[in-house]
C-alpha positions as CSV (number, residue, x, y, z in Angstrom):
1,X,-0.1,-0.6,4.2
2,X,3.1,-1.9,3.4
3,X,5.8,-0.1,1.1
4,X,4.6,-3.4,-1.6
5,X,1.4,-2.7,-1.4
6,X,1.7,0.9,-1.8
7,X,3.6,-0.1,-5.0
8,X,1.7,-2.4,-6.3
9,X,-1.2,0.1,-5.8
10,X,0.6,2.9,-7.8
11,X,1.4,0.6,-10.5
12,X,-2.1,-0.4,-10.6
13,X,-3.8,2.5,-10.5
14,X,-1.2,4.0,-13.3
15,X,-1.8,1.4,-15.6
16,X,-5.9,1.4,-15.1
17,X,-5.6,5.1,-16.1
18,X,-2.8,4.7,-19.1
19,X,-4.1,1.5,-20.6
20,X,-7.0,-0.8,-19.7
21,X,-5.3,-3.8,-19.0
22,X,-5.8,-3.8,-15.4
23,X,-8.8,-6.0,-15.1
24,X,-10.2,-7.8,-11.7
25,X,-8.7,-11.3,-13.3
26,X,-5.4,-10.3,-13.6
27,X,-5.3,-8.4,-10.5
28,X,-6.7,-11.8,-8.3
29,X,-4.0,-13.7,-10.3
30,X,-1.5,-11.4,-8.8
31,X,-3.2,-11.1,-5.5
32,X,-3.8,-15.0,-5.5
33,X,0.2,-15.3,-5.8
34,X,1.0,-13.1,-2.9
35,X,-1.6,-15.3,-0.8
36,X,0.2,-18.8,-1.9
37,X,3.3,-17.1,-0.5
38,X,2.0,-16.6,2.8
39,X,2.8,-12.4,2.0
40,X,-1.3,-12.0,3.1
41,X,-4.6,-13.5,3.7
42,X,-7.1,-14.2,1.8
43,X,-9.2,-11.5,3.7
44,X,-6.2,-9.0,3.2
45,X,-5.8,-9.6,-1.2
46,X,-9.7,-9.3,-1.2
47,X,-9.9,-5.9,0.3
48,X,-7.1,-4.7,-1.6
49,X,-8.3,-5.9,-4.9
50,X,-11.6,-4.2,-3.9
51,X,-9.3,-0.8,-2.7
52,X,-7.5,-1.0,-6.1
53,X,-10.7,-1.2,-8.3
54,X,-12.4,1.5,-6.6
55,X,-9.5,3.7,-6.8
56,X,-9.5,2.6,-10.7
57,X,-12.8,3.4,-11.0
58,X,-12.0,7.4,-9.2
59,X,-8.8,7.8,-11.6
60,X,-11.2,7.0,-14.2
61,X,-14.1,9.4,-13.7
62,X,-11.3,12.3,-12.7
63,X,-9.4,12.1,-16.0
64,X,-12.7,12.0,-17.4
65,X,-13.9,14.8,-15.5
66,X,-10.7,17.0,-15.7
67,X,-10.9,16.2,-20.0
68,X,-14.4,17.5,-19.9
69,X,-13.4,20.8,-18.1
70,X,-10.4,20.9,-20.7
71,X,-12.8,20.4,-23.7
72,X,-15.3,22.9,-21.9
73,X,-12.8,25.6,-21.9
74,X,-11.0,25.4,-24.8
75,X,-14.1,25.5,-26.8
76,X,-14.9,29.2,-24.9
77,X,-16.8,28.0,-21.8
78,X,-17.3,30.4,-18.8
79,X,-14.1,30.0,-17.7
80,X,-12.4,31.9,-20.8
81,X,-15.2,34.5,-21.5
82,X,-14.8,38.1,-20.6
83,X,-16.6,39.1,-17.4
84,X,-18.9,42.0,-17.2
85,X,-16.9,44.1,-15.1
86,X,-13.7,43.1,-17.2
87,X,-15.8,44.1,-20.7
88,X,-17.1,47.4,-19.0
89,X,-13.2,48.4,-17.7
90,X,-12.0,47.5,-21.4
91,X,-15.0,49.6,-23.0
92,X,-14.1,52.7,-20.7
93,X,-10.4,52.3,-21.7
94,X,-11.1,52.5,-25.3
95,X,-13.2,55.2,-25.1
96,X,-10.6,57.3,-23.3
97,X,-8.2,56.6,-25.7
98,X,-10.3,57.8,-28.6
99,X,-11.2,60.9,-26.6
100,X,-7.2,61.7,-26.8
101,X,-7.1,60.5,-30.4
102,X,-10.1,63.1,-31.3
């Protein structure tokens, strides 16, 4: 894949996952250009438009994915609570220190 392309997939694939203005119209429009030019075949623009919504639809379902965790943790999920081994250490510390205390 050319350095274009690779742009042009980047830009895309920003923009599906900032804004949802990246839709399969606008993207052929482009793609259609690029073709008219002689840049690529017909053959070539479908297969990248088809690469780029695919990719969309990942960076889509990742952000989602990674927000979920996010949410999941923040709101005390597994990944924030106190293991048993970490409670019983703690619960042993604390106890020694009100032994010296006493």
């Amino acid at each position: 894949m050319g350095f274009f392309m690779k742009v042009l997939n980047f830009g895309f694939g920003v923009a599906s996952v900032v804004k949802d203005s990246v839709n399969r119209g606008k993207l052929e429009e482009v793609m259609n250009e690029l073709v008219e030019r002689g840049e690529m075949s017909r053959e070539q623009a479908k297969q990248h438009i088809d690469s780029i919504m695919k990719k969309r639809a990942e960076d889509r379902q990742h952000v989602k994915e990674v927000i979920r965790s996010e949410v999941h943790y923040w709101k005390g999920g597994s990944e924030s609570s106190v293991t048993k081994e970490e409670f019983d250490e703690l619960s042993a510390r604390l106890k020694a220190m009100e032994e010296k205390v006493q």
